[in-house]
C-alpha positions as CSV (number, residue, x, y, z in Angstrom):
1,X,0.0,0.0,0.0
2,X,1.5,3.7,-0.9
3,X,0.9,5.8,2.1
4,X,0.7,8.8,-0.1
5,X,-2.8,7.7,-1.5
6,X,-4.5,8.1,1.7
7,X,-3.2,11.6,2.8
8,X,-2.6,14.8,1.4
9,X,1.3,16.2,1.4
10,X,2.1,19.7,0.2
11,X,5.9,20.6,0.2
12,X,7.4,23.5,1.7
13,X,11.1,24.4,1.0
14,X,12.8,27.2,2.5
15,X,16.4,28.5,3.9
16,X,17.9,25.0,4.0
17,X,14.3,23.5,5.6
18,X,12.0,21.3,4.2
19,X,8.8,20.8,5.5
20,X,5.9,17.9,4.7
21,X,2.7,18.7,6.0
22,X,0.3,15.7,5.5
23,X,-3.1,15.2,6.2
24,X,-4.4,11.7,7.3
25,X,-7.4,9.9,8.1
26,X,-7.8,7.6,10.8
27,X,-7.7,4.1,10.9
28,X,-4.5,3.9,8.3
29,X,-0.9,3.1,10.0
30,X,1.7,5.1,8.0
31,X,4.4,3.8,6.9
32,X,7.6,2.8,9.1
33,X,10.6,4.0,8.3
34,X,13.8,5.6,9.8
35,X,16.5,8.5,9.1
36,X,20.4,8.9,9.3
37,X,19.7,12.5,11.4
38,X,17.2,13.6,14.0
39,X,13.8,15.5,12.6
40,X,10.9,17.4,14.3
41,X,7.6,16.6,14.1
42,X,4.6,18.8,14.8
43,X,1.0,17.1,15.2
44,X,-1.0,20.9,14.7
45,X,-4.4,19.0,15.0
46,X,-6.2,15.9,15.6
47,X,-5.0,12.5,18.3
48,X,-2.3,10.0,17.1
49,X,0.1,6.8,17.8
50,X,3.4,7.7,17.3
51,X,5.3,3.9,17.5
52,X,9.1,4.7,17.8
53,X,11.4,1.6,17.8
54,X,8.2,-0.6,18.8
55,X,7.1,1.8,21.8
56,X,3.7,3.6,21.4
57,X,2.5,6.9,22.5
58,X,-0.5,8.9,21.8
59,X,-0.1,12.5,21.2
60,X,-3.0,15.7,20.8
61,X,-2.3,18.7,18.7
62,X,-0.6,20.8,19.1
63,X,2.3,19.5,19.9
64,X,5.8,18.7,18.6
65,X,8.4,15.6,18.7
66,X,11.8,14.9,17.9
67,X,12.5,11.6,16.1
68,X,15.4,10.5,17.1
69,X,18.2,9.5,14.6
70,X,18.1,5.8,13.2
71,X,14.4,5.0,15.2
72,X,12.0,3.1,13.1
73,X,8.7,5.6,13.7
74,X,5.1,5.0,12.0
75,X,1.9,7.1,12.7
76,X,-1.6,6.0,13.0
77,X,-4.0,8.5,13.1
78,X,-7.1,8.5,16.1
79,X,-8.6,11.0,14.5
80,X,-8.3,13.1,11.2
81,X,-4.3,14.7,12.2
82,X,-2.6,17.7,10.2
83,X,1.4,16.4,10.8
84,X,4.5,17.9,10.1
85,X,7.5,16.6,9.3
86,X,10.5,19.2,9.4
87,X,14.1,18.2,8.3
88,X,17.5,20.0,7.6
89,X,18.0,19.0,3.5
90,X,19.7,21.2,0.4
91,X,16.9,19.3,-1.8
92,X,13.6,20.7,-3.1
93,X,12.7,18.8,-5.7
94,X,9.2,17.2,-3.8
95,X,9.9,14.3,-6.8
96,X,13.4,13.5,-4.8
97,X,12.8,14.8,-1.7
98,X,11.8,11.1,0.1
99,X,15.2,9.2,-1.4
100,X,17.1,11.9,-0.2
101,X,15.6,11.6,3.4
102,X,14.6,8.4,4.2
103,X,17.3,5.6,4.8
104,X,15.2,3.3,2.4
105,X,17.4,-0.3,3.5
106,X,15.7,0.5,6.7
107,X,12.4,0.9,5.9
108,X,9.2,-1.8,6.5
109,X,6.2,-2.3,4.8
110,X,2.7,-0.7,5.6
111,X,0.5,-2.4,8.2
């Protein structure tokens, strides 16, 4: 299952920042996956599971994470979320952007 047909992304690129803010329904478990570098994440709205490196926490909007470095993390939505993921990156091409930020070896399938 592609994650990206159950949510909405728009890309945001700025200064050296890129930012993916993805809408989400409920009941879908977004991918797991992991990065080389530590990242924020904002949930601005809605309840969610965060699993990081098989531990799950639920989390209301607003509010903001750091993902740690090299920790499998997934999403699953409670309700309909608004989540942003913010990350330190040179690229803006929103066709590259995911193989330039996501260790890919690393990453599992959709549940």
């Amino acid at each position: 299952m592609n994650p990206y047909d159950h949510m909405t992304v728009t890309h945001h690129f700025g200064g050296g920042v890129y930012t993916k803010q993805c809408v989400m329904s409920p009941g879908i478990t977004y991918q797991q996956h992991m990065h080389n570098f530590d990242h924020l994440s904002i949930l601005s709205s809605g309840a969610a599971l965060v699993e990081v490196d098989g531990v799950i926490t639920e989390h209301y909007g607003p509010t903001v994470l750091t993902i740690k470095a090299n920790k499998y993390h997934s999403i699953t939505p409670i309700t309909e979320i608004v989540w942003y993921c913010i990350h330190a990156t040179e690229e803006t091409d929103p066709e590259h952007i995911d193989e330039t930020l996501i260790n890919v070896e690393a990453t599992t399938t959709n549940t």
